[in-house]
MINUGU-560994 format. One line per 4 residues: number of its first residue (from 0); their letters; for each residue x, y, z of C-alpha. Coordinates in nm, 3 decimals. Layout:
BEGIN
NUM> a> X:Y:Z | ...
//
This chain:
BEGIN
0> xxxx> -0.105:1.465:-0.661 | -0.177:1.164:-0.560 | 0.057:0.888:-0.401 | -0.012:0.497:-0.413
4> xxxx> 0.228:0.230:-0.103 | 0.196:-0.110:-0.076 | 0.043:-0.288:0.255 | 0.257:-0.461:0.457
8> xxxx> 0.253:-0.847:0.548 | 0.307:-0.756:0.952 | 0.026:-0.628:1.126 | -0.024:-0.419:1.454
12> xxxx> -0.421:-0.446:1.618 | -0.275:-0.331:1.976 | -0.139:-0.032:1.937 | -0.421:0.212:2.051
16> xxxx> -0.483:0.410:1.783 | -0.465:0.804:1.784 | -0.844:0.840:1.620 | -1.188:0.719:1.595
20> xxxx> -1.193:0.856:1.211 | -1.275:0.560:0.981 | -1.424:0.498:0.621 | -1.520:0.227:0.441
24> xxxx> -1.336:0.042:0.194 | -1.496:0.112:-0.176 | -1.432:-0.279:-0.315 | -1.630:-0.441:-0.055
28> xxxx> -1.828:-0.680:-0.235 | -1.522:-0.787:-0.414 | -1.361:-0.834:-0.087 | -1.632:-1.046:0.004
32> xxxx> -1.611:-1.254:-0.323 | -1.203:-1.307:-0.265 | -1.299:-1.417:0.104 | -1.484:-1.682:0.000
36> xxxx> -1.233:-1.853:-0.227 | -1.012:-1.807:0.073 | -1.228:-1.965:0.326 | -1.270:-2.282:0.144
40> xxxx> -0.846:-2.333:0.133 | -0.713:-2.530:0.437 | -0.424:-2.422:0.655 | -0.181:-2.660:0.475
44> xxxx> -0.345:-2.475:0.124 | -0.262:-2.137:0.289 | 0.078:-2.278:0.357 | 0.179:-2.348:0.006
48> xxxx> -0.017:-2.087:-0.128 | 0.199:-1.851:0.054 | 0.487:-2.003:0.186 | 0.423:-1.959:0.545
52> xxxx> 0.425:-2.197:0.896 | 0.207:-2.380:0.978 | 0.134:-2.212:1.252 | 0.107:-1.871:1.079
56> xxxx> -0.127:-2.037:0.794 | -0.374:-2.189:1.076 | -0.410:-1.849:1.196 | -0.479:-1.691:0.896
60> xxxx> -0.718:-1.983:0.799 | -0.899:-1.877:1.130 | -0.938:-1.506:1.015 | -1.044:-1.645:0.719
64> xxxx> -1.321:-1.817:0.853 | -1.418:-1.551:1.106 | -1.420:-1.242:0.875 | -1.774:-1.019:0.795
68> xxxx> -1.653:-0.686:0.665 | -1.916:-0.565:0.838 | -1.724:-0.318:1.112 | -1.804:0.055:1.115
72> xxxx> -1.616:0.151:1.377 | -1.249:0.094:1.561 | -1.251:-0.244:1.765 | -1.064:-0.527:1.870
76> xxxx> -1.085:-0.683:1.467 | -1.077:-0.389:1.286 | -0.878:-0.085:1.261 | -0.788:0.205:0.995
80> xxxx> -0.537:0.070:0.722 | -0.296:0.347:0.805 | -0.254:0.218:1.146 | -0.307:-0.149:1.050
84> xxxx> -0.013:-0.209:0.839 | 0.323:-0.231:1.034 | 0.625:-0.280:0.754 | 0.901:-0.088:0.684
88> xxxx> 0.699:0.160:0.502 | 0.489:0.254:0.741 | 0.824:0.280:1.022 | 0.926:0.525:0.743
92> xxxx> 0.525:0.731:0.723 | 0.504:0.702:1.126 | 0.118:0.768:1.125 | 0.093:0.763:1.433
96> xxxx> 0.302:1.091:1.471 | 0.126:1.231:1.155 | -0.093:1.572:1.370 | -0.488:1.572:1.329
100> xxxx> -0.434:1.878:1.155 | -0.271:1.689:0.858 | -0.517:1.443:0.856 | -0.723:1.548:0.572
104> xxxx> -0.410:1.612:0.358 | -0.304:1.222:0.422 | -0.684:1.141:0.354 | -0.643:1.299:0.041
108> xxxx> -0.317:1.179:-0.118 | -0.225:0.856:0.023 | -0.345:0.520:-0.146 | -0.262:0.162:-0.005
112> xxxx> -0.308:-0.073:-0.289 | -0.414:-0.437:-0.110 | -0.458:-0.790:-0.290 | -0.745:-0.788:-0.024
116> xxxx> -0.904:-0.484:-0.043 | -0.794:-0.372:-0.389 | -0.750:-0.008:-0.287 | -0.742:0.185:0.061
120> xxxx> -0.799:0.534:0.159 | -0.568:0.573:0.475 | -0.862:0.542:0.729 | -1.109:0.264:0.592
124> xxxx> -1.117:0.012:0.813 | -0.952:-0.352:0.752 | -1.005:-0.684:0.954 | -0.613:-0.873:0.985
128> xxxx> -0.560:-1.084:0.643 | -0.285:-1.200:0.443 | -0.263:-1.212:0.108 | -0.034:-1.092:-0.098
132> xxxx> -0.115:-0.947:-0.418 | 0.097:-1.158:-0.649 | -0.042:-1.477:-0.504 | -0.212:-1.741:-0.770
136> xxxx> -0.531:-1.742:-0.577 | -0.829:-1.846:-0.810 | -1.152:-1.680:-0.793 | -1.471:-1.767:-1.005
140> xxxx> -1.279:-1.732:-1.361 | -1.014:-1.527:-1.266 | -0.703:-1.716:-1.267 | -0.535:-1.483:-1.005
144> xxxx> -0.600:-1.112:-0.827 | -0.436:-0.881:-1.119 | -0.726:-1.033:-1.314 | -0.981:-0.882:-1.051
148> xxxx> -0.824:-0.574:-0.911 | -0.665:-0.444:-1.236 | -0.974:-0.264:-1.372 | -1.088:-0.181:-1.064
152> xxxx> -0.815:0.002:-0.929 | -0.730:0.157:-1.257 | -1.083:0.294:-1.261 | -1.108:0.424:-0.922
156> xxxx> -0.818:0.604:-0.979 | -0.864:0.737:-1.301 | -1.157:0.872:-1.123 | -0.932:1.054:-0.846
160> xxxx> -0.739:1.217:-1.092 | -0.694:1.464:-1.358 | -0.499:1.485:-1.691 | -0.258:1.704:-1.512
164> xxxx> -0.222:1.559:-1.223 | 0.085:1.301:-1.102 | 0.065:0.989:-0.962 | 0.391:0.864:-0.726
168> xxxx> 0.467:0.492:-0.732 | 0.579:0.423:-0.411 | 0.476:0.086:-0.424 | 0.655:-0.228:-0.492
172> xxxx> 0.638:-0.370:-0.838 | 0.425:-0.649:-0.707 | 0.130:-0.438:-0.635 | 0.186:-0.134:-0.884
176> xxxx> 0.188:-0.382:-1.131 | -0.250:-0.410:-1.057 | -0.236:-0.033:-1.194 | -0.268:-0.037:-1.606
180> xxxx> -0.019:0.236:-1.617 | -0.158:0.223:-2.000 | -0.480:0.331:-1.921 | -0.411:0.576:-1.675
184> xxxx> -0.504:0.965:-1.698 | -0.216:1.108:-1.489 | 0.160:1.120:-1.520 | 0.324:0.806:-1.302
188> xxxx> 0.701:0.940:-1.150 | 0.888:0.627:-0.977 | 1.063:0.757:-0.675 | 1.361:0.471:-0.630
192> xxxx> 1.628:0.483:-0.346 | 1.951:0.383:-0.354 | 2.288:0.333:-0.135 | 2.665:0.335:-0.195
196> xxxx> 2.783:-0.014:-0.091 | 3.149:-0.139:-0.187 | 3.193:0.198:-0.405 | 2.906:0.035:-0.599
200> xxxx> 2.499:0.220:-0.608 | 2.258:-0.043:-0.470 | 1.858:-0.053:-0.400 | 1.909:-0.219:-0.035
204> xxxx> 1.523:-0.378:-0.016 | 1.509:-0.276:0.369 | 1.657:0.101:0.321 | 1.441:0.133:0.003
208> xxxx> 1.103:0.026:0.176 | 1.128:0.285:0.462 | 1.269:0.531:0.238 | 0.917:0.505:0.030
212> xxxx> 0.745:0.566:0.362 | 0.987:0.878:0.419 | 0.841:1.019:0.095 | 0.484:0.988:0.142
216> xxxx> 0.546:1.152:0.497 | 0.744:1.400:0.335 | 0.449:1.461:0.088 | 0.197:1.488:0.346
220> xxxx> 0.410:1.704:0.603 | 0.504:1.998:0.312 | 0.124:1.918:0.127 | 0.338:1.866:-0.178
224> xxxx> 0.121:1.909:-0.488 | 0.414:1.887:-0.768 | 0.683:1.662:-0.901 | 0.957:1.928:-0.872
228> xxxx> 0.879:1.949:-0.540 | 0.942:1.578:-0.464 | 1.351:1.665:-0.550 | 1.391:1.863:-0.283
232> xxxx> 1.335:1.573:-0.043 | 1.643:1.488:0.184 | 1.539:1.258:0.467 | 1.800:1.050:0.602
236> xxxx> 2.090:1.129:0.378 | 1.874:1.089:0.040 | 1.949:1.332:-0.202 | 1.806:1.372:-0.557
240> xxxx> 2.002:1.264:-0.823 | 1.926:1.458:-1.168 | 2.193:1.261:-1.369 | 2.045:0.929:-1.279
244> xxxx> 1.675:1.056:-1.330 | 1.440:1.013:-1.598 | 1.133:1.267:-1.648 | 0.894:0.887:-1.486
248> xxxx> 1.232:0.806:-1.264 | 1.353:0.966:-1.005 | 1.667:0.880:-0.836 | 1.715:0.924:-0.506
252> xx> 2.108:0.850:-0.357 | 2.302:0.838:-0.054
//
């Protein structure tokens, strides 16, 4: 089993992190390629390219400018991924709690799916960047990044997995959507959260992101290796609901 989040637009570089383990992201070259489209945008490009300030596109046209992807090792511009990313998600995972012990199982199952970096194992290491995966950004002849990343990532995870295996969406439609679910080996199940509100069932955006991050912790803490064993998660009131569920949907309620 293997389990695919999205990254997160908030970022953390100065929280120490808990160890010096680090790989190196597979899609470098790529990276490298998608950098250099980047670094020839201006700040008020970066603005309109992805609605942000001014002030948060100037710094993001700095890290542009300033990026190598060539760090091996934890420093001041570079961390793991896991520890990198600082959404709702990732309050939900808490890697920083997750024990040494459990490392290799997180290693193992856990897949961040990046408009930068195409695909991440937990601890490669990632320089800060922005840029969202559904962005129009132009590179060579490919009109946007599902043109690049789709094969790629469909590839390198066809490679991680077996006919029998399952693959859990825990990502946002935005960045599952650079995963040819058509082309795919495994079976994809779609975890999706949702709350009463007003007698009326809701996915709540903010309750649904953490509660994706609550699942892949959940996954890594029991070493879950099957899709029955995903119903019997109950964090935070969630229950499993069969009557809502589909054998690629499952319904999670509270």
């Amino acid at each position: 089993m293997k389990l695919v989040i999205s990254p997160a637009k908030s970022l953390d570089y100065t929280t120490a992190v808990p160890t010096e383990l680090v790989t190196i992201p597979f899609f470098l070259e790529t990276s490298k390629t998608i950098n250099k489209s980047l670094k020839k945008l201006s700040p008020k490009d970066l603005s309109e390219l992805m609605s942000i300030s001014d002030k948060l596109a100037e710094l993001n046209w700095q890290r542009n400018q300033e990026r190598n992807f060539e760090a091996t090792t934890v420093l001041e511009n570079a961390r793991q991924a896991v520890f990198a990313f600082n959404g709702e998600v990732y309050t939900g995972l808490d890697a920083f709690s997750i024990p040494s012990s459990s490392y290799e199982v997180l290693n193992d199952k856990v897949r961040i799916l990046s408009g930068m970096y195409g695909i991440l194992k937990p601890f490669d290491l990632i320089e800060p960047y922005r840029l969202e995966m559904g962005k129009k950004l132009k590179v060579g002849k490919k009109e946007n990044l599902y043109q690049i990343w789709k094969p790629l990532v469909t590839d390198f995870l066809n490679k991680e997995l077996n006919a029998d295996d399952v693959l859990v969406n825990l990502a946002s439609t935005e960045y599952f959507s650079a995963v040819d679910t058509k082309l795919l080996k495994a079976k994809v199940v779609t975890p999706e959260f949702k709350d009463y509100k007003d007698d009326k069932l809701k996915m709540i955006s903010f309750f649904a992101k953490k509660a994706r991050g609550l699942m892949a912790r959940y996954i890594i803490d029991n070493e879950i290796d099957s899709i029955d064993g995903l119903k019997f998660f109950n964090a935070e009131g969630y229950a499993f609901d069969e009557s809502l569920s589909t054998e690629n949907k499952y319904v999670f309620t509270r």
